[in-house]
C-alpha positions as CSV (number, residue, x, y, z in Angstrom):
1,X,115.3,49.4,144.2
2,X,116.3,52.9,144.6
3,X,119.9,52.9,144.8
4,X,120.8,49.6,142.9
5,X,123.8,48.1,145.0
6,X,123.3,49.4,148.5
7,X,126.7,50.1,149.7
8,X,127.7,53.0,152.2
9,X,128.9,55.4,149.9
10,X,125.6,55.2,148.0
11,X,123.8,55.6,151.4
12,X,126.2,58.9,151.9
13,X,125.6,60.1,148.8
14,X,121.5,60.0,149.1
15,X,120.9,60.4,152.8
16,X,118.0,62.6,152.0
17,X,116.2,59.8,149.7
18,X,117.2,57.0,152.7
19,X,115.6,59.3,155.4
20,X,112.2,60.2,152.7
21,X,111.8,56.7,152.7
22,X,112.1,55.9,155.5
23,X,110.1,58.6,157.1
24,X,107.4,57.9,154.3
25,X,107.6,53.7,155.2
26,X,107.3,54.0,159.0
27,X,104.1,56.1,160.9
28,X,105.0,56.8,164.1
29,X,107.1,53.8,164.7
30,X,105.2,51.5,163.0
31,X,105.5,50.2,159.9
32,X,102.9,51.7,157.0
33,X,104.2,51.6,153.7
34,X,106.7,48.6,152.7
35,X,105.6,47.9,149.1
36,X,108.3,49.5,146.7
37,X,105.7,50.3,143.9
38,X,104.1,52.6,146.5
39,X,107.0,54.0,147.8
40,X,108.1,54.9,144.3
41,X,105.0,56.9,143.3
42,X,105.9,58.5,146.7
43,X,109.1,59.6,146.3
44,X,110.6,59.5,143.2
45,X,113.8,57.4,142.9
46,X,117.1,59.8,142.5
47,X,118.3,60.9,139.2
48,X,121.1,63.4,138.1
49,X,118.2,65.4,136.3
50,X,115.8,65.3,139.4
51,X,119.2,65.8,142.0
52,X,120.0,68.7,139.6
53,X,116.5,70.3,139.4
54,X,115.9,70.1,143.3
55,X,118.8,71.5,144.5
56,X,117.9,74.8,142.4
57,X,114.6,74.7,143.4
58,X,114.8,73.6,146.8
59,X,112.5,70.6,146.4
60,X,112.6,66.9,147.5
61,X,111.9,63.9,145.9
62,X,108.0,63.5,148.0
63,X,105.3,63.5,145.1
64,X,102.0,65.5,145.7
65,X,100.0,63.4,145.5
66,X,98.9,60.2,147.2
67,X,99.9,57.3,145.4
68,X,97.0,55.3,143.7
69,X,98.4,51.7,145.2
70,X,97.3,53.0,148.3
71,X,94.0,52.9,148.1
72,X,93.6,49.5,146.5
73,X,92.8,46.3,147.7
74,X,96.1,44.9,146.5
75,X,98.3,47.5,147.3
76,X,101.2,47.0,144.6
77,X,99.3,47.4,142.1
78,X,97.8,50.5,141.2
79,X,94.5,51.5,141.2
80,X,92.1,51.8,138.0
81,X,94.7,49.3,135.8
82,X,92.3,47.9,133.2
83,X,94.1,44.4,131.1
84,X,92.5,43.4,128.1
85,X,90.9,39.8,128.1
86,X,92.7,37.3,126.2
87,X,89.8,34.7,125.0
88,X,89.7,32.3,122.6
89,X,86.8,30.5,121.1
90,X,87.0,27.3,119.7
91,X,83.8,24.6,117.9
92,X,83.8,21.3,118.6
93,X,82.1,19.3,116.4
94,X,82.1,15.1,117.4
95,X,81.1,13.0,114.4
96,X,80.2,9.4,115.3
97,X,79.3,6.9,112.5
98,X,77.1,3.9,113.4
99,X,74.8,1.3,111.9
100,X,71.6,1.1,113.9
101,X,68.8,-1.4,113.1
102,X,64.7,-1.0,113.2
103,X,65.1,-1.5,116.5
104,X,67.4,1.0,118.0
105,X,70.3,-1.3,118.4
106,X,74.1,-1.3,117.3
107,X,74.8,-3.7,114.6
C-alpha cells in the first residue's frame, strides 16, 4: 500500500518509512496496529514533496495525532463517518373486484 510493488530497491530506498511502520504496527513485540487505513493516518505514505520537505526540516513521516480508526469499534474505518440514508418509499394500492350477494358470499 505504501510502496506499490515491494521490491528491494524500493525497501532501500524508504528504509525509514519500512522501520516507521513497522515500529508503529508492532508494541513491544506484539502485534498492535495491522489495519493499513490506520497505519496511513499514522504515518503518511512517501511522496517526493513530503521526502523533500522532511529532509529540510528534519521531520518523519509519524502524524501528530492519534488516528481516529483507533478508537472505533471497527477499526478501519474512521471514527465520526456519517452516510446519508438512501430510502425509498413506495404505495401499494391492491384493487380487488368481486360480486358479493345479500348474503356475504362470492357469486
Amino acid at each position: 500500500d505504501y510502496f506499490g510493488v515491494c521490491s528491494e530497491p524500493v525497501i532501500k530506498d524508504n528504509v525509514v518509512v519500512v522501520y516507521e511502520v513497522l515500529e508503529e504496527m508492532l508494541d513491544n513485540g506484539f502485534p498492535l496496529a495491522t489495519e493499513s487505513n490506520i497505519l496511513k493516518e499514522l504515518i503518511k505514505p512517501p511522496t517526493i514533496l513530503r521526502t523533500v520537505v522532511n529532509t529540510i526540516t528534519g521531520s518523519t513521516n509519524v502524524g501528530d495525532q492519534l488516528p481516529t480508526g483507533q478508537l472505533s469499534v471497527v477499526p478501519w474505518r474512521r471514527t465520526g463517518v456519517k452516510y446519508t440514508n438512501n430510502e425509498a418509499y413506495f404505495d401499494v394500492i391492491e384493487e380487488i373486484d368481486a360480486i358479493i350477494d345479500k348474503s356475504g358470499g362470492c357469486l
